[in-house]
N, C-alpha and C positions, 0 to 999 in steps of 0.2 A: 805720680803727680796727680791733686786731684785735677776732676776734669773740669773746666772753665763753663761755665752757661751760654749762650747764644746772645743775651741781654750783655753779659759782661764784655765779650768779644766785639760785641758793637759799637762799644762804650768806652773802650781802650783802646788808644794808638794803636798802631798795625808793628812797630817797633818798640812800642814799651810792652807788649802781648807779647813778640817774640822774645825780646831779652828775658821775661819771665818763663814762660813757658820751655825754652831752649837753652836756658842758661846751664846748665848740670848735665846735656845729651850728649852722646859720644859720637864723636865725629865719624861722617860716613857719608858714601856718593851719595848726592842728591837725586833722590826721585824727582827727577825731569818731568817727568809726566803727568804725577800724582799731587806733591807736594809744591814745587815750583813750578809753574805751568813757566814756559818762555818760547819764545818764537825764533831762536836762538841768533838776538841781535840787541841792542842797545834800547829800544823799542821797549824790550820788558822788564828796565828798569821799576823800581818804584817809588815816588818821591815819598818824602818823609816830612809831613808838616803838621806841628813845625817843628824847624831843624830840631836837633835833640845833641848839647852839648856831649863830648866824649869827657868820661873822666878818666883822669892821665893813668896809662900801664905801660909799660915796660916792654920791651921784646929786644932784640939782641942783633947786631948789624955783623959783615964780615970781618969785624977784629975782634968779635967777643964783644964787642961794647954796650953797655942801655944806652939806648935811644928810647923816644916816645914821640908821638903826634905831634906835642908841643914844640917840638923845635923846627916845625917847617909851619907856624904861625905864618898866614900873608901869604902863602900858597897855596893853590886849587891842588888836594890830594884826589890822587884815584888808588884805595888799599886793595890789592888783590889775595886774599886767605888760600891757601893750596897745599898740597901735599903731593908727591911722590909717589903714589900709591892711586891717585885720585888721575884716570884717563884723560877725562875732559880738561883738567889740570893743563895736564902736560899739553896737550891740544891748542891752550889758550896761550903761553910762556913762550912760543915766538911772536905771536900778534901781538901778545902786551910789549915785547923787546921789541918790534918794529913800531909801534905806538909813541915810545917812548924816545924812539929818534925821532921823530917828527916834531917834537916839543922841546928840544935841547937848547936851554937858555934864556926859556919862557918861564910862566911865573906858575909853573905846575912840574909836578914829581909822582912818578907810578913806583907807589912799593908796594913790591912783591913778600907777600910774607907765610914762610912755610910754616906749618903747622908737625914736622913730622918730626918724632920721639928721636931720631940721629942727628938731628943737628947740623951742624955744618957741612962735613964729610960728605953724609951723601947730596944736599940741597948742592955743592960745587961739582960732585959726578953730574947730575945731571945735568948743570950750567953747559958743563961741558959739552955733553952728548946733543944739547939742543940748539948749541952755538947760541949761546945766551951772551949778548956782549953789552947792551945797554942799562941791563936794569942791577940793580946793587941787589945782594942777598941779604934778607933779613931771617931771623927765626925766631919761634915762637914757642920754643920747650920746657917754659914755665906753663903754658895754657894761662896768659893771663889778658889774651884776645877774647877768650870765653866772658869778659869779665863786663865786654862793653860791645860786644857784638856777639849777635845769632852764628854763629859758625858748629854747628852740628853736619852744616851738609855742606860740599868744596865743591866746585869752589864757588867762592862770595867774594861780593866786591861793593866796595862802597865809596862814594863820595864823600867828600867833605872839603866843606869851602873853607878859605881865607882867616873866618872866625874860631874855627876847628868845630864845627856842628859837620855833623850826618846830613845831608840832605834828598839824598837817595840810596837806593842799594838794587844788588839782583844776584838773589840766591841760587845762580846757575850759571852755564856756559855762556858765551857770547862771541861772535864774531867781531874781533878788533881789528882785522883788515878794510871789515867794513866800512865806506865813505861817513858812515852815520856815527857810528863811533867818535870817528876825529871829529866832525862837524862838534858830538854833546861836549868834548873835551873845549873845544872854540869855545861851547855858549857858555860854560862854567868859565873859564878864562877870563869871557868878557863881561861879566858879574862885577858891578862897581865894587871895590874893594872900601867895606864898609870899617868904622871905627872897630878894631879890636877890642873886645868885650872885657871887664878887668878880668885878672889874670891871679885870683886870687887860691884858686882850688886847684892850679899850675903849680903851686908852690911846694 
């Protein structure tokens, strides 16, 4: 890839840089350290303005089925990208499963979405192993999350509001037991739910 200038970097969103620059990179643990600096809390989220519409792809729920973004239009998404392979992954998959009982019946939905070349099989091994009971399993064995999000490094999480725009992200771990966690999830929630934008490139 060539390399980007210092002027160009400036001059480009911080998300339309990523999807370019990370679009084709093969997935692998996040340099914490180096690449994603985090504090390892909600804290080192990063907001994304402005939003940056998603365009629709595909990934695959626990029946085999496509689903996509689009169909939970009107509710506050939190996507968590992971793999099986990825430590800090698994670290995060009960905090996210207790996260997500907190919210049960509310106008928000945490998917979980593996990234790892087995598919189903093993994504329910480990369900299993982690006493995973609230969050549904999704997968993503076309790589076709590469397509609309930075996912070279796992795990990633993104936001997106009501309208299906990105509004934040955080290319690393995080503590979701954390009080501050729930509280960001509260202030997305309480985001007046603005006119859905047409819905033409949905189609």
């Amino acid at each position: 890839m060539n390399p980007v200038n210092r002027t160009t970097i400036e001059t480009i969103s911080l998300v339309s840089l990523l999807l370019l620059s990370l679009l084709n990179t093969r997935p692998s643990f996040a340099d914490h350290e180096k690449d994603n600096p985090s504090d390892g809390t909600v804290a080192s989220f990063k907001k994304v303005e402005p939003p940056q519409y998603l365009q629709p792809v595909n990934f695959y729920d626990s029946k085999g089925e496509q689903v996509n973004f689009s169909q939970h239009l009107g509710k506050v998404l939190l996507v968590n990208v992971w793999a099986t392979w990825c430590g800090p992954c698994l670290r995060e998959l009960p905090e996210l499963d207790r996260l997500q009982a907190k919210f049960k019946g509310a106008e928000f939905e945490l998917l979980a979405i593996s990234i790892d070349d087995e598919g189903l099989p093993i994504v329910e091994q480990f369900y299993q192993q982690l006493g995973i009971k609230n969050l549904h399993m999704y997968i993503d064995t076309d790589k076709q999350l590469g397509k609309i999000f930075p996912v070279d490094a796992v795990p990633a999480t993104f936001i997106i509001n009501r309208q299906g725009e990105v509004t934040s992200y955080l290319r690393s771990y995080a503590n979701w037991d954390d009080e501050a966690a729930f509280k960001m999830v509260l202030d997305n929630i309480a985001t007046p739910p603005y006119r859905l934008p047409e819905l033409a490139l949905l189609n």
